[in-house]
Backbone bond lengths (Angstrom), bond angles and torsions (degrees), N, CA, C in turn:
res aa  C-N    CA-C-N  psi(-1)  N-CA   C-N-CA  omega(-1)  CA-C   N-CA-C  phi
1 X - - - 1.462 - - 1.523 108.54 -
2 X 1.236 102.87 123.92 1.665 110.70 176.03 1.575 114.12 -103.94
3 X 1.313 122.47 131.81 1.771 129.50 -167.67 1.745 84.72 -108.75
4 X 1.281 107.45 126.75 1.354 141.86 -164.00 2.128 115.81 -111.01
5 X 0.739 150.55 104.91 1.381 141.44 -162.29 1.872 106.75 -119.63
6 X 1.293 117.21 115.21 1.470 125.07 174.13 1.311 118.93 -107.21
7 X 1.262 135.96 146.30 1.442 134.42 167.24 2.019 96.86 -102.59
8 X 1.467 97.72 125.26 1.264 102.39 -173.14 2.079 95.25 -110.93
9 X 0.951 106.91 151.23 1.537 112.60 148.21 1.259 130.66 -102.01
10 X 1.490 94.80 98.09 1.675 133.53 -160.08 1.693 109.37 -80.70
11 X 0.756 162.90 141.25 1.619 138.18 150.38 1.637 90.88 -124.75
12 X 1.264 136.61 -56.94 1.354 138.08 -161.41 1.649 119.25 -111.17
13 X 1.424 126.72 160.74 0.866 120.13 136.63 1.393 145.74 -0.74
14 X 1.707 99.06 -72.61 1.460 109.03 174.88 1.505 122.84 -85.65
15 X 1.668 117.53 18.38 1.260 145.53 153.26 1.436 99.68 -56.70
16 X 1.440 102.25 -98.97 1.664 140.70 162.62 1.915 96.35 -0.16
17 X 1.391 93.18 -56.35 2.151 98.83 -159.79 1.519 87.20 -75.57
18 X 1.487 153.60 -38.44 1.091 150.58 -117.62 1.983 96.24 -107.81
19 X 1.453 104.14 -57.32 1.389 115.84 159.42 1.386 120.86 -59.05
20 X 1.358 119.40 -43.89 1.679 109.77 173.14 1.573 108.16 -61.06
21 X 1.150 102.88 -37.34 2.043 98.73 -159.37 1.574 94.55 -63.05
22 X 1.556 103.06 -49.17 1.913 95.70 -165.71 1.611 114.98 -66.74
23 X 1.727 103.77 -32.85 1.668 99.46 166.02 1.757 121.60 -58.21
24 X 1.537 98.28 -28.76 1.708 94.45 179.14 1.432 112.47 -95.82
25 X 1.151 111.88 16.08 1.451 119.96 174.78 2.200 97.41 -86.70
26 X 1.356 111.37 -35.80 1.690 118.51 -154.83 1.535 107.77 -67.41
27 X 1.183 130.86 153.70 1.201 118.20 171.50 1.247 125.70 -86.43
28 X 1.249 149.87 121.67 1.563 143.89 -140.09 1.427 120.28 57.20
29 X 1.386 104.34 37.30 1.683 95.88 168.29 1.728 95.48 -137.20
30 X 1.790 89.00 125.35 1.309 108.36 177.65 1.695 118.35 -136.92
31 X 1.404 111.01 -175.88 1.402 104.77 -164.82 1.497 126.31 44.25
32 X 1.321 115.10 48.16 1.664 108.97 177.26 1.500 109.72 -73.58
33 X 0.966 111.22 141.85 1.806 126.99 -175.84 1.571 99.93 -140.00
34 X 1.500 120.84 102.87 1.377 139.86 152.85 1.675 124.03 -90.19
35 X 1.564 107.69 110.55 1.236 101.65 154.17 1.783 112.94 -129.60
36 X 1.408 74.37 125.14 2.014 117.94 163.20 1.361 111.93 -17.71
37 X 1.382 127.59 -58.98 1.080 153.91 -119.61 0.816 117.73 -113.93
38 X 1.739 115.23 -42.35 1.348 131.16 171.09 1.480 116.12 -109.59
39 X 1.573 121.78 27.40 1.249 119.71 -122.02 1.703 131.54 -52.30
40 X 1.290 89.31 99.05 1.588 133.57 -156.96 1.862 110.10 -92.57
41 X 0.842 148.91 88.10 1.352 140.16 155.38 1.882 142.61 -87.17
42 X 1.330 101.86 91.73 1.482 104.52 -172.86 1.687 128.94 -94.69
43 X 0.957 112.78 159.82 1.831 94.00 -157.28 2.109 86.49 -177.72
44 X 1.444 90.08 137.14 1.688 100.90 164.11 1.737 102.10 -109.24
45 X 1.018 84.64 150.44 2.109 112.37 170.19 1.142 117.39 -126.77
46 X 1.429 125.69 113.36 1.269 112.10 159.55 1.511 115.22 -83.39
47 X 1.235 125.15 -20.73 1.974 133.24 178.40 1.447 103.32 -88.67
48 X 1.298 103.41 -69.34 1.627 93.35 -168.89 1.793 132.67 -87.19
49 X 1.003 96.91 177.32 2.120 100.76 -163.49 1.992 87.68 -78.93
50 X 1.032 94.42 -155.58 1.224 125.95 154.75 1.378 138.75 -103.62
51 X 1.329 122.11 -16.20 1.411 113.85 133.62 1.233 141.61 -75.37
52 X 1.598 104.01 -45.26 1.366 95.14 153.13 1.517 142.50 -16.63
53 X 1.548 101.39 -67.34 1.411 109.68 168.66 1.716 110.28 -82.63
54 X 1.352 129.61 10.42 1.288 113.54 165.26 1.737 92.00 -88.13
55 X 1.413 134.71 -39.51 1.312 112.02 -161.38 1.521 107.23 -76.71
56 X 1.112 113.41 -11.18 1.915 99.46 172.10 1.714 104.39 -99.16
57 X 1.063 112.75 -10.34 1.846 93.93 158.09 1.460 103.19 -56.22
58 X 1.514 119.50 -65.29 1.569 130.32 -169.88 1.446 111.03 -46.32
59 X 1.380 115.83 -31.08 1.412 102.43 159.32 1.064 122.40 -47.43
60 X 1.166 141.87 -51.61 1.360 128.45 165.47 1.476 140.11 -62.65
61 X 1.448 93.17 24.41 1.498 112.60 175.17 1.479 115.43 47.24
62 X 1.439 113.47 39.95 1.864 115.94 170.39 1.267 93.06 -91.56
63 X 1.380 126.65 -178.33 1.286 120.45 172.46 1.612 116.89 -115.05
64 X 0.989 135.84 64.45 1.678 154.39 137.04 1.600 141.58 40.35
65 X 0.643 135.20 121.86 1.653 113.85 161.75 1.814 94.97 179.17
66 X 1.648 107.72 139.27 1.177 125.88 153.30 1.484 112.98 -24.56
67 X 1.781 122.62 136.83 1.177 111.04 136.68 1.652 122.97 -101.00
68 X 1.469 116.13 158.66 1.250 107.36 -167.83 1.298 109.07 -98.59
């Protein structure tokens, strides 16, 4: 299992719910931890990379990127 870290552009709530639902939609993605505030997104994979799961955050049209 690999723990993965994104900077999302968060502003709301229904930010926050929009990125959790599609990460808990993935297969092997567990432990998601969102904070709002810092807008921070953490999450383990055992299947997918880290882009992978950066291009279905971007599905939800926040604006994205890996931290390294």
């Amino acid at each position: 299992m690999t723990s993965h870290t994104f900077n999302v552009d968060m502003t709301c709530g229904g930010c926050s719910k929009a990125v959790n639902a599609i990460l808990s939609k993935l297969d092997g993605v567990s432990n998601i931890q969102i904070d709002l505030e810092k807008k921070i997104v953490k999450c383990d994979s055992t299947k997918l990379t880290a882009e992978e799961l950066l291009t279905n955050i971007q599905k939800t049209g926040k604006k994205s990127s890996i931290v390294a």
